[in-house]
C-alpha beads as a LAMMPS data file, in Angstrom:
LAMMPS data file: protein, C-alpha beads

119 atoms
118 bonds

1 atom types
1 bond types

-500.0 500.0 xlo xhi
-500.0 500.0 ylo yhi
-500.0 500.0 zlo zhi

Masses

1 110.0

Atoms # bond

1 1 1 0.000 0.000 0.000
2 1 1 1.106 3.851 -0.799
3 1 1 0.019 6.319 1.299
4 1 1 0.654 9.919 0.623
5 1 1 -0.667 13.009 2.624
6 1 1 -0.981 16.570 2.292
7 1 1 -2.870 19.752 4.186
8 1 1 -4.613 22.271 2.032
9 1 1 -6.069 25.038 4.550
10 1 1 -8.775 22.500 6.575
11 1 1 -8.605 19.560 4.604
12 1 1 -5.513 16.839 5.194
13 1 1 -5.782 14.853 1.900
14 1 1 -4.430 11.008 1.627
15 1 1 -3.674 9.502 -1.541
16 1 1 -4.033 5.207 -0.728
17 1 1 -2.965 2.840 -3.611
18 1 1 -3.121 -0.493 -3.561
19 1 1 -5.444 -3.731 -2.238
20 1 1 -6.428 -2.754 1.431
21 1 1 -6.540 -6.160 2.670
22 1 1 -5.708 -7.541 6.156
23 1 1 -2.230 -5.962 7.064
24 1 1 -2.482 -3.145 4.683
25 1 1 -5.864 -2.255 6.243
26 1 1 -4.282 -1.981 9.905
27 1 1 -1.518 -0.336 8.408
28 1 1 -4.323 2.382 6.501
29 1 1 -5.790 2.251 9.694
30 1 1 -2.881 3.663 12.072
31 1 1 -1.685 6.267 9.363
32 1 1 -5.122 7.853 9.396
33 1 1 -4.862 7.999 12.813
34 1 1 -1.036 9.292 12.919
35 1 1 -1.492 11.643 10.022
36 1 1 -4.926 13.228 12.074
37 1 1 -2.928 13.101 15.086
38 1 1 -0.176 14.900 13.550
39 1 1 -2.063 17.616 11.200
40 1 1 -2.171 21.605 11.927
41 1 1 -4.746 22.431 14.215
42 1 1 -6.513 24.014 11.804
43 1 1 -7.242 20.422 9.878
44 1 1 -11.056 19.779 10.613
45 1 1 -11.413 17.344 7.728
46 1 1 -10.655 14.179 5.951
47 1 1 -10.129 13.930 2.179
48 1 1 -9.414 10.435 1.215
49 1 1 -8.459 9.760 -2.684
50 1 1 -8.752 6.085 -3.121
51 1 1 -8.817 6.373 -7.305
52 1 1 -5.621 3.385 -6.996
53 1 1 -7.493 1.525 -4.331
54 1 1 -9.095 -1.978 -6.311
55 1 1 -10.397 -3.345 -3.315
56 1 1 -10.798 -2.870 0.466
57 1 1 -11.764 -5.502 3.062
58 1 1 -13.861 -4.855 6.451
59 1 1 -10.798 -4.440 8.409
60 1 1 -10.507 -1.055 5.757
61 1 1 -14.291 0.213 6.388
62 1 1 -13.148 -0.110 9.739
63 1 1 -10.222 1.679 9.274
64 1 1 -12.339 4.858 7.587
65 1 1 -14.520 4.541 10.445
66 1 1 -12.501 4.883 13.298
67 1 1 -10.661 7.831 11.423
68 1 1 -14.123 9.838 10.724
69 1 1 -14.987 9.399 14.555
70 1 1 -11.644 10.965 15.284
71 1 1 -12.576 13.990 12.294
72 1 1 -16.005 14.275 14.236
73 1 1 -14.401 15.116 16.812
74 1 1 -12.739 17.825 14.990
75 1 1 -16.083 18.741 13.944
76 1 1 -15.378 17.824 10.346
77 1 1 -16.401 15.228 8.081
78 1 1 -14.496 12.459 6.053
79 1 1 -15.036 12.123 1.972
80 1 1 -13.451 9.476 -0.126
81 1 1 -13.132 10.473 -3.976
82 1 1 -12.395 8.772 -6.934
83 1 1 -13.634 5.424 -5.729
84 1 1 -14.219 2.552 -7.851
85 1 1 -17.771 1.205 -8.856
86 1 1 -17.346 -1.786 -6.388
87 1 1 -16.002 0.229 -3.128
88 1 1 -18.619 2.993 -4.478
89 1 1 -21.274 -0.186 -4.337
90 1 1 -19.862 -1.513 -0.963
91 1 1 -20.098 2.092 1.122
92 1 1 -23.506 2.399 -0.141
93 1 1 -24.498 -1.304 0.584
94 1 1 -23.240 -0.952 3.783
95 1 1 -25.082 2.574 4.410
96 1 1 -21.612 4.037 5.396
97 1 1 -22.426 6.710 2.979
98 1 1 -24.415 8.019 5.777
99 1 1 -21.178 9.313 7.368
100 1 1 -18.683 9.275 4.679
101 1 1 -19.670 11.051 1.219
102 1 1 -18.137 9.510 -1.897
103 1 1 -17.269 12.364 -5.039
104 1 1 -16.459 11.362 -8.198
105 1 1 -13.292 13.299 -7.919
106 1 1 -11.191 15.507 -5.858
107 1 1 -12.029 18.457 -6.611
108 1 1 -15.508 17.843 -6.300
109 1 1 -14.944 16.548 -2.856
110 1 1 -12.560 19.404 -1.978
111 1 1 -15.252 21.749 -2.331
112 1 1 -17.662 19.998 -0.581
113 1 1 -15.982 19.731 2.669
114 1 1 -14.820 23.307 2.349
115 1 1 -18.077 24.466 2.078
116 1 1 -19.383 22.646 4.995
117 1 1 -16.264 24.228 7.241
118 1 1 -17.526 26.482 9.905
119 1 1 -15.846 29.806 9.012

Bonds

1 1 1 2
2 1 2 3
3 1 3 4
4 1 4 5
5 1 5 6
6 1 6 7
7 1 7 8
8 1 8 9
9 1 9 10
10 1 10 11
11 1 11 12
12 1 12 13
13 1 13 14
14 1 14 15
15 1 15 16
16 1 16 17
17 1 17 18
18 1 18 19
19 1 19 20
20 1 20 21
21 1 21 22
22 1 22 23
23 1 23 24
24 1 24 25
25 1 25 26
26 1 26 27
27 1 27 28
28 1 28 29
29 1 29 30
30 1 30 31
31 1 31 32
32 1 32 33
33 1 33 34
34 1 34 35
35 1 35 36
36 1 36 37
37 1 37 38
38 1 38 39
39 1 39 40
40 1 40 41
41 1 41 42
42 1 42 43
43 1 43 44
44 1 44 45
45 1 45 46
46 1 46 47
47 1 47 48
48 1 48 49
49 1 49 50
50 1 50 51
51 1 51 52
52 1 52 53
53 1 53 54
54 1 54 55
55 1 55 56
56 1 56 57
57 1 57 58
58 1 58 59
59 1 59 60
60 1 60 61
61 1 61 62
62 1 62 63
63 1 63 64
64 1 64 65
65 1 65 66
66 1 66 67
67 1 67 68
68 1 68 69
69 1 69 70
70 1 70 71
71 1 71 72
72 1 72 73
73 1 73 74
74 1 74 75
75 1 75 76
76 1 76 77
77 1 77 78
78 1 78 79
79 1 79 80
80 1 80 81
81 1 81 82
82 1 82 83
83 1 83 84
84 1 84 85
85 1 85 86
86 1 86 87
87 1 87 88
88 1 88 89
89 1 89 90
90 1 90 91
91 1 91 92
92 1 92 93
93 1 93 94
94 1 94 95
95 1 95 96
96 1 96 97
97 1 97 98
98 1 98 99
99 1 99 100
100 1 100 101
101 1 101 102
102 1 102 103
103 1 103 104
104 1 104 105
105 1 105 106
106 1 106 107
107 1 107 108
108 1 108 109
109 1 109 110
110 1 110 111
111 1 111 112
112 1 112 113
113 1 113 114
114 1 114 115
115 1 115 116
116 1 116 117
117 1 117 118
118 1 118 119
């Protein structure tokens, strides 16, 4: 699994690529976490770009999960974009599109946590 992250003003942004399976899930799991943990204080919300991500297991919904309860703290919400049909298929199956929103791409997404920032 790759993991890459970024801040733009109140959004920390994490590129994943690759299965998330098992290990790789824990491992998506903690650097949510860390990468939360360690963002400006000013980072309310979660932007996660899964566009390389082919599959992802219930140990990675779990993952997502524990690292929107830690963005609600924040007051923030958590938005993956770019997903594929059958992740798309499992977070609505699974009704986790309740708490996480799913944008066709970035930008799209970008905006749409911005816009729900308080100012």
């Amino acid at each position: 699994m790759d993991f890459h992250v970024r801040a733009e003003s109140d959004v920390l942004i994490v590129t994943v690529a690759g299965r998330l399976i098992a290990d790789t899930s824990v491992q998506l799991g903690k650097g949510l976490v860390d990468a939360l943990a360690e963002a400006p204080e000013e980072v309310r919300s979660l932007l996660i770009n899964v566009r390389d991500v082919p599959y992802i297991d219930s140990q990675g919904l779990g993952s997502v999960i524990r690292a929107q309860q830690v963005v609600a703290a924040r007051g923030g919400r958590v938005a993956l974009a770019e997903p594929q049909a059958n992740i798309s298929r499992l977070f609505t199956v699974t009704k986790l599109t309740d708490v996480v929103s799913l944008y066709d791409d970035e930008a799209s997404a970008l905006a749409a946590l911005r816009s729900s920032s308080p100012e």
